[in-house]
NUTI-205676 format. One record per atom (N, C-alpha, C): residue number from 1; residue in three letters; chain; x, y, z. Coordinates in nm, 2 decimals, always signed. Atoms other than C-alpha are relative to their C-alpha. Layout:
<nodes>
[NUM "ALA" "A" [X Y Z]]
...
</nodes>
This chain:
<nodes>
[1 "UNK" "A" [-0.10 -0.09 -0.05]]
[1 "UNK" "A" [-1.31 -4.63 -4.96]]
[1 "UNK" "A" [+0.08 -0.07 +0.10]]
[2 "UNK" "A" [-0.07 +0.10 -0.14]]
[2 "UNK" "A" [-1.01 -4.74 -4.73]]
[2 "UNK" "A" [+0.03 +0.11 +0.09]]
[3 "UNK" "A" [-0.01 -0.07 -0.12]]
[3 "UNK" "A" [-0.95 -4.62 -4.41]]
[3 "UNK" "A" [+0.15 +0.04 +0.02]]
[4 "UNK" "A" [-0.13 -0.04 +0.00]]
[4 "UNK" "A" [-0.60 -4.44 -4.38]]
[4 "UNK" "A" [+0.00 +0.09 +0.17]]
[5 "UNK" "A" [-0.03 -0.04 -0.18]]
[5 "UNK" "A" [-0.41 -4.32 -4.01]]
[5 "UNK" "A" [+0.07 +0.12 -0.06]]
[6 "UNK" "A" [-0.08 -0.03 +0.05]]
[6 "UNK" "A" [-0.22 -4.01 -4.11]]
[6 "UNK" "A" [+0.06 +0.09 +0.11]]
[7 "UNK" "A" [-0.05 -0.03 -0.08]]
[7 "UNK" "A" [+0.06 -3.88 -3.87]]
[7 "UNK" "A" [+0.07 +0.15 -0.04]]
[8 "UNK" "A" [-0.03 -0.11 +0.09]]
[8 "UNK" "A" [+0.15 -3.53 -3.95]]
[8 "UNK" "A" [+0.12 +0.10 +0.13]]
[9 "UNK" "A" [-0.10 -0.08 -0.06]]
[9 "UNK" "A" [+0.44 -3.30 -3.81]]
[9 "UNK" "A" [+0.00 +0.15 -0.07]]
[10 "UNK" "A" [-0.01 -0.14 +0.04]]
[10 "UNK" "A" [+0.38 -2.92 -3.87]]
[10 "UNK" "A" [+0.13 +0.09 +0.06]]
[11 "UNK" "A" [-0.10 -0.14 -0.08]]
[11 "UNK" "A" [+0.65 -2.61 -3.80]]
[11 "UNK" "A" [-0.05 +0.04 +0.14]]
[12 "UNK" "A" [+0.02 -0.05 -0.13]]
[12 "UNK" "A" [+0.64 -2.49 -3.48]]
[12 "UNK" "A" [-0.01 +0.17 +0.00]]
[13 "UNK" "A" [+0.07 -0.14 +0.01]]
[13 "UNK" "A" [+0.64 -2.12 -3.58]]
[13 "UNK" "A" [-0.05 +0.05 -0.04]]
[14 "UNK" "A" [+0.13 -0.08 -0.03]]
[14 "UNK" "A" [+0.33 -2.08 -3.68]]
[14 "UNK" "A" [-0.08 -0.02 +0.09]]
[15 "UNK" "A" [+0.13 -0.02 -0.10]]
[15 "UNK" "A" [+0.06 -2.00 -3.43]]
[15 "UNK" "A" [-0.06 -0.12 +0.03]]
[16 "UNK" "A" [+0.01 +0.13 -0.04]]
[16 "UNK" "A" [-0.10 -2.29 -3.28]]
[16 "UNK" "A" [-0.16 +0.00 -0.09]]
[17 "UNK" "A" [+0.13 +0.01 +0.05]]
[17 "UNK" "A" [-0.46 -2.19 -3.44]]
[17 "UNK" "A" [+0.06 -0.01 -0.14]]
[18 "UNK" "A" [-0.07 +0.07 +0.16]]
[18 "UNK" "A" [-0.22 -2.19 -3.81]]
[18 "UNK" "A" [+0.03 -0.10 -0.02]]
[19 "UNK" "A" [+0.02 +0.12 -0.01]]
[19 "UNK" "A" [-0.15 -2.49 -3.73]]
[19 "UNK" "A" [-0.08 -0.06 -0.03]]
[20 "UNK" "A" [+0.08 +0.04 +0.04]]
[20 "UNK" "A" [-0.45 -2.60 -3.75]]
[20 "UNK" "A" [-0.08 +0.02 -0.09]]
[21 "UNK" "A" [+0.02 -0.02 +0.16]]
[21 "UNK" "A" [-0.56 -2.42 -4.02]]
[21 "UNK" "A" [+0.10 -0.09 -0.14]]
[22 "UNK" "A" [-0.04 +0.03 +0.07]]
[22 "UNK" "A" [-0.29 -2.57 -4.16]]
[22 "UNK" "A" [-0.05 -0.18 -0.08]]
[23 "UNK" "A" [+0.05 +0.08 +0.01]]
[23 "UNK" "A" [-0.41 -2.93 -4.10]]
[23 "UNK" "A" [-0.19 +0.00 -0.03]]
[24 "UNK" "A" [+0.10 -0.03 +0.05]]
[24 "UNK" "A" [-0.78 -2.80 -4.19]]
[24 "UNK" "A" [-0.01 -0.03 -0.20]]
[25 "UNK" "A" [-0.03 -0.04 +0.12]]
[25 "UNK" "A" [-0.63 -2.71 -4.51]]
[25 "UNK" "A" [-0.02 -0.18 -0.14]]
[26 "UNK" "A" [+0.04 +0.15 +0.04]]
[26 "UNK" "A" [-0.62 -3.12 -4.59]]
[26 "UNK" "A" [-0.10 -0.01 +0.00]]
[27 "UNK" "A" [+0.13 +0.06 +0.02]]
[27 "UNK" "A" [-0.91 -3.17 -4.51]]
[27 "UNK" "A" [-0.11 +0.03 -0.10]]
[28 "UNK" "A" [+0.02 -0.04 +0.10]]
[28 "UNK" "A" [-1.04 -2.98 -4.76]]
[28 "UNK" "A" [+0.08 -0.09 -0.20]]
[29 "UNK" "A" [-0.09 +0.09 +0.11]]
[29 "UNK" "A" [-0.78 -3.17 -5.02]]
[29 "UNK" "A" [-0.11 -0.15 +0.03]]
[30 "UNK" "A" [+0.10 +0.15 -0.01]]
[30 "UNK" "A" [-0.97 -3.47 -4.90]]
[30 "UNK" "A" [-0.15 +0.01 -0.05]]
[31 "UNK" "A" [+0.17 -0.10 -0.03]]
[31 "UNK" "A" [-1.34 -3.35 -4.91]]
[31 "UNK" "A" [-0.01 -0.02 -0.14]]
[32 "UNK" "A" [-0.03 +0.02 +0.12]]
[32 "UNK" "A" [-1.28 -3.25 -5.24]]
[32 "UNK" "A" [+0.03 -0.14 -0.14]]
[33 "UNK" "A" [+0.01 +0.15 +0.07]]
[33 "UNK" "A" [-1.17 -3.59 -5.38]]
[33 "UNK" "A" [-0.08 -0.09 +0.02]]
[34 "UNK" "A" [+0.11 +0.07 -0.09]]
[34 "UNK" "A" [-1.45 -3.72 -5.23]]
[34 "UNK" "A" [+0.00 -0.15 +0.13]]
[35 "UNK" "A" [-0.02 +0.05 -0.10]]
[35 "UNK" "A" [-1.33 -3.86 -4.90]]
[35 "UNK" "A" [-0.03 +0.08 +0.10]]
[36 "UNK" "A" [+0.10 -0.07 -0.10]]
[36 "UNK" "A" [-1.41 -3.73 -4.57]]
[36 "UNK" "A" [+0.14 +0.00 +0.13]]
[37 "UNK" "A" [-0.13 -0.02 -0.15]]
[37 "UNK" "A" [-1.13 -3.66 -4.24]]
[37 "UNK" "A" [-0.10 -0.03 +0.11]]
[38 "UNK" "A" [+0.12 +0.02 -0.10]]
[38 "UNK" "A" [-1.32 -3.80 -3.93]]
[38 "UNK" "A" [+0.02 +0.10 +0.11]]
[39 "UNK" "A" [-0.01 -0.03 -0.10]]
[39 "UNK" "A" [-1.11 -3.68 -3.70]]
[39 "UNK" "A" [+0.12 +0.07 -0.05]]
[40 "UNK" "A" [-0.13 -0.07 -0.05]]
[40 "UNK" "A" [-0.82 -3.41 -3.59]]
[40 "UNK" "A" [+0.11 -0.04 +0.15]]
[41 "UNK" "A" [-0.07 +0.00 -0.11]]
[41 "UNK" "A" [-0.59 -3.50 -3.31]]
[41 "UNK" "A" [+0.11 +0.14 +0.05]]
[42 "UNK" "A" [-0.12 -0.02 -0.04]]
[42 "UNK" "A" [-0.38 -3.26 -3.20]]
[42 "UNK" "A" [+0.07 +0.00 +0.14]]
[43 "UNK" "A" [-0.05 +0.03 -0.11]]
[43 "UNK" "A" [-0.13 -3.31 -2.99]]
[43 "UNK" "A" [+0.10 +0.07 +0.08]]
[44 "UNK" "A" [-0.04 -0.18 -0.06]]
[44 "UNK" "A" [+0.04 -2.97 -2.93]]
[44 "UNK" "A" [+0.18 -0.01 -0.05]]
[45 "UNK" "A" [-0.14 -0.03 +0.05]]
[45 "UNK" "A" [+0.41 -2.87 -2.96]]
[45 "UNK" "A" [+0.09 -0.09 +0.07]]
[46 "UNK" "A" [-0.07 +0.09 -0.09]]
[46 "UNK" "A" [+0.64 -3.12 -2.88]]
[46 "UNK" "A" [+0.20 +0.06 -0.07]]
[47 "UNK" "A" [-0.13 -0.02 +0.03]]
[47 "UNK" "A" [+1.05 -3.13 -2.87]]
[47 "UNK" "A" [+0.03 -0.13 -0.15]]
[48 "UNK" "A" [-0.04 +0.07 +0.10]]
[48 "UNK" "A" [+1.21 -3.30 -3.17]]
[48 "UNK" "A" [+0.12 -0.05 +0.05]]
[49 "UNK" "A" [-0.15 +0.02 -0.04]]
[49 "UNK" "A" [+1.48 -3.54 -3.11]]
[49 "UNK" "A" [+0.11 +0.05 -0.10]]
[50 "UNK" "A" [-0.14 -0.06 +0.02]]
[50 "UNK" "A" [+1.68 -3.41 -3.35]]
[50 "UNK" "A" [-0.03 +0.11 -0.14]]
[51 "UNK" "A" [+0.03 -0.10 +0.07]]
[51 "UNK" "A" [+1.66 -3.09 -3.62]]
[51 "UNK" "A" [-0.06 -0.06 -0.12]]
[52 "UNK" "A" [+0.02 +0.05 +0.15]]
[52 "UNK" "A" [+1.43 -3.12 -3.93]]
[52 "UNK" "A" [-0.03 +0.14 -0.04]]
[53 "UNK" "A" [+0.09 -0.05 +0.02]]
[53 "UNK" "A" [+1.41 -2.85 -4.14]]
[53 "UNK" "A" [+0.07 +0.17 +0.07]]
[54 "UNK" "A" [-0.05 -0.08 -0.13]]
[54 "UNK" "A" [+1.61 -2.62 -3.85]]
[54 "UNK" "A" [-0.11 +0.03 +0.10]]
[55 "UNK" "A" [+0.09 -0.02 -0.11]]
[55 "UNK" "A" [+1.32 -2.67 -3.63]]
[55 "UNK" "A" [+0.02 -0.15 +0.11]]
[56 "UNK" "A" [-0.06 +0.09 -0.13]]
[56 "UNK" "A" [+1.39 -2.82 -3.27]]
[56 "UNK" "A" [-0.17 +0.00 +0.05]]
[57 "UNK" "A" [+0.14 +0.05 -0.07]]
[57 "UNK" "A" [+0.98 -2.83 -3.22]]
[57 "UNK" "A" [-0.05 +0.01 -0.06]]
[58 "UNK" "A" [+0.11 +0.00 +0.13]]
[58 "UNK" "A" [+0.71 -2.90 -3.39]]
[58 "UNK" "A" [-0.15 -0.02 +0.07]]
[59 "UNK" "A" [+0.15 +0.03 +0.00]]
[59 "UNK" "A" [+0.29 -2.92 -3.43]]
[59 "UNK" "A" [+0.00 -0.17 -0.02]]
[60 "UNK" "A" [+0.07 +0.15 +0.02]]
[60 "UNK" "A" [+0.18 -3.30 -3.39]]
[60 "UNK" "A" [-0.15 -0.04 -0.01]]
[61 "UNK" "A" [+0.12 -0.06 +0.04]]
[61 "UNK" "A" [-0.14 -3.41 -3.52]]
[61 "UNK" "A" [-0.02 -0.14 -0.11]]
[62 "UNK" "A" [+0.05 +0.07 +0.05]]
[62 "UNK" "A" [-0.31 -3.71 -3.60]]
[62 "UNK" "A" [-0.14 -0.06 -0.05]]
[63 "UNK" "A" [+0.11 -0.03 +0.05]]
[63 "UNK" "A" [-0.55 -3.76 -3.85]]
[63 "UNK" "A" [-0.06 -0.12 -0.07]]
[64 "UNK" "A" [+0.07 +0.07 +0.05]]
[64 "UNK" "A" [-0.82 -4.01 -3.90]]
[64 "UNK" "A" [-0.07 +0.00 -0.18]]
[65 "UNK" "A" [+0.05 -0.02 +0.16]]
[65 "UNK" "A" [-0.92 -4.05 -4.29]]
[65 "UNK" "A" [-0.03 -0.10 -0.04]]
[66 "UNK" "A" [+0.09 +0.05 +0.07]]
[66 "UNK" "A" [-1.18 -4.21 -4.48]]
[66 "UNK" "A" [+0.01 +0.02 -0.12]]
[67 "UNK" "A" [+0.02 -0.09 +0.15]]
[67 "UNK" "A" [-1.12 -4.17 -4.87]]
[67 "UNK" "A" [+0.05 -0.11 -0.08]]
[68 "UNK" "A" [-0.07 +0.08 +0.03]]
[68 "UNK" "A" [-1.04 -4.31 -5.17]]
[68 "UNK" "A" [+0.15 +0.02 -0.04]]
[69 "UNK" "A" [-0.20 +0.02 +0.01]]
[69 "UNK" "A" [-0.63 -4.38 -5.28]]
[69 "UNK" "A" [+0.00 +0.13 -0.08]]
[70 "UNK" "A" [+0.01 -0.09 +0.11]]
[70 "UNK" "A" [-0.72 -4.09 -5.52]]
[70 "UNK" "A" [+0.07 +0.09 +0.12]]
[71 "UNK" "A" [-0.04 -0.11 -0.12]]
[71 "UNK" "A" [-0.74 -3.85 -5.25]]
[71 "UNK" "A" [+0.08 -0.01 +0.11]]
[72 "UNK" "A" [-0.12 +0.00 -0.08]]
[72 "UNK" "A" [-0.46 -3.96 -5.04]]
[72 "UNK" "A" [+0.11 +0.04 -0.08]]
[73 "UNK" "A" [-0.17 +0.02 +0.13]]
[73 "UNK" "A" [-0.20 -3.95 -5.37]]
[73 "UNK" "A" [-0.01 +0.16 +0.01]]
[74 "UNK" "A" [+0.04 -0.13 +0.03]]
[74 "UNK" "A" [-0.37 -3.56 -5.41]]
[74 "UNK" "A" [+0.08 +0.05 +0.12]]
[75 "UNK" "A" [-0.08 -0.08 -0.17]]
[75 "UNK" "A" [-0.26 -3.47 -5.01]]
[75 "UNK" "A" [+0.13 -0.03 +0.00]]
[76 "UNK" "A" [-0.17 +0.05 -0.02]]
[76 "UNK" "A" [+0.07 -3.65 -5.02]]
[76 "UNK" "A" [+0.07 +0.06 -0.10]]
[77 "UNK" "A" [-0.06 -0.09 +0.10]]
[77 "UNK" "A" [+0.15 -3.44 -5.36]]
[77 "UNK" "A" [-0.01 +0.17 +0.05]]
[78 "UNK" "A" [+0.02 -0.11 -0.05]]
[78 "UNK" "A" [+0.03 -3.14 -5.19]]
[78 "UNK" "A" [+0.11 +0.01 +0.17]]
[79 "UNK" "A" [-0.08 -0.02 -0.12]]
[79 "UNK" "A" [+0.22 -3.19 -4.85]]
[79 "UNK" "A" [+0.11 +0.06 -0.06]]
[80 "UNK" "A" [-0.11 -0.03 -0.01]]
[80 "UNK" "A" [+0.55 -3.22 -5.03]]
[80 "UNK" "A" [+0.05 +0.13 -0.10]]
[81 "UNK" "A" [+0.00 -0.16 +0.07]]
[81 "UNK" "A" [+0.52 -2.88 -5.18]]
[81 "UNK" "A" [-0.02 +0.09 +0.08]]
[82 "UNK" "A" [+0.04 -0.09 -0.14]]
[82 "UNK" "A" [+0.41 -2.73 -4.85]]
[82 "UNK" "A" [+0.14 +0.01 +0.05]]
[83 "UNK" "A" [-0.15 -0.02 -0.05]]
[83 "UNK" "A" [+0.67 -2.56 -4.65]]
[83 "UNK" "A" [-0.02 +0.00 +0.17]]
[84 "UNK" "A" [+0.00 -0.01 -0.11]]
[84 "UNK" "A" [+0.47 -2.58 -4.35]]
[84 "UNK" "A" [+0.00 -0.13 +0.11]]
[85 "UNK" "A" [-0.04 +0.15 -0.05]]
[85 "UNK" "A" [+0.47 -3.00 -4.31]]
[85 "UNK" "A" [+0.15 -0.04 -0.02]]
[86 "UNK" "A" [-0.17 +0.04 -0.02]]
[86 "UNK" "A" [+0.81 -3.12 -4.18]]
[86 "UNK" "A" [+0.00 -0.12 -0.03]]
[87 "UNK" "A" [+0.02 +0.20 +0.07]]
[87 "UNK" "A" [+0.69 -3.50 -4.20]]
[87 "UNK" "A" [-0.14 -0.04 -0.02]]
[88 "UNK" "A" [+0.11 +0.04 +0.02]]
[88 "UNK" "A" [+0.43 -3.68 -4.23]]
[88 "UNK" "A" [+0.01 -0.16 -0.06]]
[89 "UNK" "A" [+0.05 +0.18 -0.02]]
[89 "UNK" "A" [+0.34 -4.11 -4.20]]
[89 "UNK" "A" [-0.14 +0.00 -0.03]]
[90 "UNK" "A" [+0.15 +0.06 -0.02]]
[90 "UNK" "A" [+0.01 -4.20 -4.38]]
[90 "UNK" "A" [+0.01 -0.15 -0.03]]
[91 "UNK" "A" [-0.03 +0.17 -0.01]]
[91 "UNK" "A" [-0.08 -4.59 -4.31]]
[91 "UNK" "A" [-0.16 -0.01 -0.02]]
[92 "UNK" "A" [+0.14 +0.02 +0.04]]
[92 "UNK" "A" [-0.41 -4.75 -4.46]]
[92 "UNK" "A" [-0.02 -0.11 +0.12]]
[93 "UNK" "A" [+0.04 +0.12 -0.11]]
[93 "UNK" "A" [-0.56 -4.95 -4.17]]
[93 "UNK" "A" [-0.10 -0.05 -0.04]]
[94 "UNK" "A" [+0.08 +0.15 +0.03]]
[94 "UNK" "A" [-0.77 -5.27 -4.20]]
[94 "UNK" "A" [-0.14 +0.01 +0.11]]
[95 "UNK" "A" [+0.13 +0.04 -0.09]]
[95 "UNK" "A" [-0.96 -5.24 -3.95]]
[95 "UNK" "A" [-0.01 +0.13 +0.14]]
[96 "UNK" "A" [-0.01 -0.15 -0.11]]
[96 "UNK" "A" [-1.00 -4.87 -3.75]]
[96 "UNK" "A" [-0.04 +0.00 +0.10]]
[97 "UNK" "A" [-0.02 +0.04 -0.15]]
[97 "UNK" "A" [-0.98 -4.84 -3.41]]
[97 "UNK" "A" [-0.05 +0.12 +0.01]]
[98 "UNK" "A" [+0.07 -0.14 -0.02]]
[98 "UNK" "A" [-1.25 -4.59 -3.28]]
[98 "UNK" "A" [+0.06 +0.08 +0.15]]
[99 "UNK" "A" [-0.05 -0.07 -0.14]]
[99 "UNK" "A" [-1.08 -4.47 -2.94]]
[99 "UNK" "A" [+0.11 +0.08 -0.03]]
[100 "UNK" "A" [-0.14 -0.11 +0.09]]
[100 "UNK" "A" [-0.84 -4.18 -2.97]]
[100 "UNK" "A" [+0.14 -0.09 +0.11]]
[101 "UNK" "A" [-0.15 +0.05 -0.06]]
[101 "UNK" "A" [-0.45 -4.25 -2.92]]
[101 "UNK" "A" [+0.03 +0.03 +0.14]]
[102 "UNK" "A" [-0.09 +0.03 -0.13]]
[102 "UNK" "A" [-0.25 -4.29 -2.62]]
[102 "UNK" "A" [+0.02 +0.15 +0.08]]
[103 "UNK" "A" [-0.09 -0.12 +0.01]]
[103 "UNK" "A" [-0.08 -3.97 -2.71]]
[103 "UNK" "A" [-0.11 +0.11 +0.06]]
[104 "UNK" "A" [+0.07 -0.09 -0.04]]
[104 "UNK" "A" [-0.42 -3.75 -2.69]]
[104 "UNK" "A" [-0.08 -0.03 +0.07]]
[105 "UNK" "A" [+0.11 +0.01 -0.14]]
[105 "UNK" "A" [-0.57 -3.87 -2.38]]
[105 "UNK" "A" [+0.12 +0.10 +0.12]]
[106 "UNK" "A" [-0.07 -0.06 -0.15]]
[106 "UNK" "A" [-0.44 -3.71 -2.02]]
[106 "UNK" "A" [+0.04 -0.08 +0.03]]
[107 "UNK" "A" [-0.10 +0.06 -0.06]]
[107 "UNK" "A" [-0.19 -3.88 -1.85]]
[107 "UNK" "A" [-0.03 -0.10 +0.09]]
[108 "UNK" "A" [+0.03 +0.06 -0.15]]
[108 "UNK" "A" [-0.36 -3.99 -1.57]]
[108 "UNK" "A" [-0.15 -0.13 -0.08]]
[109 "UNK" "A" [+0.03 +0.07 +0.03]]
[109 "UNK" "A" [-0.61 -4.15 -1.83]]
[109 "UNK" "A" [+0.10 -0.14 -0.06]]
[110 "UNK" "A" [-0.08 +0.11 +0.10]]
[110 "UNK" "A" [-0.31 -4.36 -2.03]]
[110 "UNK" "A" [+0.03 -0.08 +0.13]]
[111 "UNK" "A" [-0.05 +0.10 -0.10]]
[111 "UNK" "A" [-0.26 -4.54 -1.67]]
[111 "UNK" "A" [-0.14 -0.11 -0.02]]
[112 "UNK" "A" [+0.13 +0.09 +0.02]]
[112 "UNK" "A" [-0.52 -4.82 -1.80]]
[112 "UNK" "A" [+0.03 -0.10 +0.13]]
[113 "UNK" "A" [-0.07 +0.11 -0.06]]
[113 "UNK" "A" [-0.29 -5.07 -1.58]]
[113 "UNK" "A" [+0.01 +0.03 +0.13]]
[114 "UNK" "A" [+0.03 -0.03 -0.13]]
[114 "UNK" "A" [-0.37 -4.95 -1.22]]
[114 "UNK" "A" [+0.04 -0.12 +0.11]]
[115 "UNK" "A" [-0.04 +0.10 -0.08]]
[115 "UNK" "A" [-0.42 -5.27 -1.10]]
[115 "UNK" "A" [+0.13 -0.08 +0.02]]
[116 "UNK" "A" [-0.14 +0.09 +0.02]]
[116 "UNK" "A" [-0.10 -5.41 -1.21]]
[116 "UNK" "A" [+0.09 +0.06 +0.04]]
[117 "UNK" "A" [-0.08 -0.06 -0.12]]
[117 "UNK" "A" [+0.05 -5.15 -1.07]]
[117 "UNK" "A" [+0.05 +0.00 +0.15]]
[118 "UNK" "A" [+0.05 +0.09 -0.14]]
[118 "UNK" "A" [-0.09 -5.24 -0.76]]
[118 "UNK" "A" [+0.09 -0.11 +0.05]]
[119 "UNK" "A" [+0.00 +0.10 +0.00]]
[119 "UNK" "A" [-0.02 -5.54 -0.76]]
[119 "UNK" "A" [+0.18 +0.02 +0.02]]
[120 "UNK" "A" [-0.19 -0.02 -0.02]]
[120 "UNK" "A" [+0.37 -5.49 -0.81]]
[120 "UNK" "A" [+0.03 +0.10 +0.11]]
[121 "UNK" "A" [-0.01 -0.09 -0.08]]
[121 "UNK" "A" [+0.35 -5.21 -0.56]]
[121 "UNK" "A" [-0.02 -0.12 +0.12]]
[122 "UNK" "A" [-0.01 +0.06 -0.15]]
[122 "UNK" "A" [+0.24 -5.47 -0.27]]
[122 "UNK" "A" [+0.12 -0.12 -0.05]]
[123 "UNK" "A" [-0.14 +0.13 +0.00]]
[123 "UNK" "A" [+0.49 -5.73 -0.42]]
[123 "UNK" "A" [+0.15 +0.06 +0.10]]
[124 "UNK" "A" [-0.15 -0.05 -0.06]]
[124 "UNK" "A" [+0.77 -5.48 -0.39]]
[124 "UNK" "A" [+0.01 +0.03 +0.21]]
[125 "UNK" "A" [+0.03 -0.02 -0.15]]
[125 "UNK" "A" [+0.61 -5.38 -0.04]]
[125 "UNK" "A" [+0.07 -0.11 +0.12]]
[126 "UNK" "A" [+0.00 +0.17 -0.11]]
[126 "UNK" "A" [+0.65 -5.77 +0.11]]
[126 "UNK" "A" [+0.12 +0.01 +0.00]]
[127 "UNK" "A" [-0.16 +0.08 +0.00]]
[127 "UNK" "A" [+1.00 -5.81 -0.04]]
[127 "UNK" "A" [+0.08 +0.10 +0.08]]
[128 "UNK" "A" [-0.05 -0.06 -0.10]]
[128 "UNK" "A" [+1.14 -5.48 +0.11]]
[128 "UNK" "A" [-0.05 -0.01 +0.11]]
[129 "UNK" "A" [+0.00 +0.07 -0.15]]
[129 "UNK" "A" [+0.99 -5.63 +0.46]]
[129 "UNK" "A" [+0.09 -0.09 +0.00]]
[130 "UNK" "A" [-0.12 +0.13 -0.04]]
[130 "UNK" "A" [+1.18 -5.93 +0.43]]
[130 "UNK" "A" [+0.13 +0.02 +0.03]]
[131 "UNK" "A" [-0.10 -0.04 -0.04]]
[131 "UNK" "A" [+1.46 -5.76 +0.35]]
[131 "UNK" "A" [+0.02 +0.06 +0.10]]
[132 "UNK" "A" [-0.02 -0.07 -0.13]]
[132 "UNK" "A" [+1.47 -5.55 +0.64]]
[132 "UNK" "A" [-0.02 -0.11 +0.11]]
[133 "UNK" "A" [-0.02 +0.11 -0.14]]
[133 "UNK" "A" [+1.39 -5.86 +0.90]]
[133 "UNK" "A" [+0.10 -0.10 -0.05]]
[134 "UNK" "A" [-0.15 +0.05 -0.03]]
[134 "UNK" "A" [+1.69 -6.02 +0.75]]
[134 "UNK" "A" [+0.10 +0.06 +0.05]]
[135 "UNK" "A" [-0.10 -0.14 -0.04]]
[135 "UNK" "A" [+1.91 -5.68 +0.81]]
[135 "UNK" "A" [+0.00 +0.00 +0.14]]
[136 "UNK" "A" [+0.01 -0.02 -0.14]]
[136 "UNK" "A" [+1.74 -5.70 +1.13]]
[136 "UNK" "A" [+0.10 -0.11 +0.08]]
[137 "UNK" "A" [-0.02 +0.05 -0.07]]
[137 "UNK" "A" [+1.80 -6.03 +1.24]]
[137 "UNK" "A" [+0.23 -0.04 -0.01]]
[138 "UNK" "A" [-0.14 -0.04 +0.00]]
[138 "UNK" "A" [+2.18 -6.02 +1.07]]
[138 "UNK" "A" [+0.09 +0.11 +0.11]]
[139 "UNK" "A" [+0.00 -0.07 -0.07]]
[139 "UNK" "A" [+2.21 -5.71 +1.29]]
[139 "UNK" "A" [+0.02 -0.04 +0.15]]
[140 "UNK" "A" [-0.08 +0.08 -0.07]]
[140 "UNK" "A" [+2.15 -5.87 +1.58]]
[140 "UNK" "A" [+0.07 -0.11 +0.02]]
[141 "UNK" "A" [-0.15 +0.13 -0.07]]
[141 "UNK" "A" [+2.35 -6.17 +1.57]]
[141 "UNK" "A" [+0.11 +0.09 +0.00]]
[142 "UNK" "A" [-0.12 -0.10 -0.03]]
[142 "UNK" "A" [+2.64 -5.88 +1.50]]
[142 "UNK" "A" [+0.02 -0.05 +0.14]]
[143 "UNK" "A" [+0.00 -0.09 -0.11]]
[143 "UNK" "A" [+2.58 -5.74 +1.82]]
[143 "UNK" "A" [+0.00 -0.16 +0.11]]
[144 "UNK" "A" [-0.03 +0.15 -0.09]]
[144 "UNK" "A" [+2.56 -6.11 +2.00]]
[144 "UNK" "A" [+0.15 -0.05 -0.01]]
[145 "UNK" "A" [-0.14 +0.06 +0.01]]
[145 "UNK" "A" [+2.88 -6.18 +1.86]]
[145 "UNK" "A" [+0.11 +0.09 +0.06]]
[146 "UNK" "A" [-0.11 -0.06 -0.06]]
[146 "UNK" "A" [+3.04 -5.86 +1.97]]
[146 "UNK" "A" [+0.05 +0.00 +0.15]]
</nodes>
């Protein structure tokens, strides 16, 4: 079986729990052809940059899958018959990456780079000193000259 990423874009007016039923509803489509969904992501209602569909927001929702090509061809013939998926990106990956996305961690976790933050944080610190004891010392020679 290969391991597939699949990126899914639901309507935004249904319910946030039909939503998920709606993405449930694959999983079942998969199951069935004897593959397996490991995971659900969702990632809640976001804005759309630009109308699909006449919807300016949507359900986001990313879904880990294990199956064979059978049962991906079955979901992807079933999406584009659905009226409740707006898009949808599935990509077979090589080699699956068990930590969840970027997207569904908290905010304060996606800061992996702390330190480097840091680090540019005392840079910028030193250089606006310098600046200012040049301002300074420009300053007063002014005032010596006036």
């Amino acid at each position: 079986m290969a391991h597939y990423k699949s990126f899914m874009i639901a309507r935004q007016d249904a319910a946030s729990t039909r939503s998920e039923t709606v993405f449930d509803t694959y999983r079942g489509v998969i199951e069935r052809n004897g593959g397996r969904l490991d995971m659900i992501e969702m990632w809640g209602v976001k804005s759309l940059a630009y109308r699909i569909k006449r919807s300016r927001k949507a359900h986001f929702a990313l879904l880990d899958i294990d199956a064979p090509p059978a049962a991906m061809a079955e979901m992807e013939r079933q999406i584009e018959t659905s009226e409740e998926v707006l898009r949808v990106v599935t990509l077979r990956v090589e080699d699956p990456a068990p930590e969840t996305a970027p997207m569904a961690r908290p905010l304060d976790d996606r800061r992996d780079n702390d330190s480097a933050l840091d680090a540019l944080q005392t840079e910028l610190n030193a250089y606006s000193h310098t600046i200012l004891d040049e301002l300074r010392k420009l300053n007063a020679y002014i005032e010596e000259r006036s």
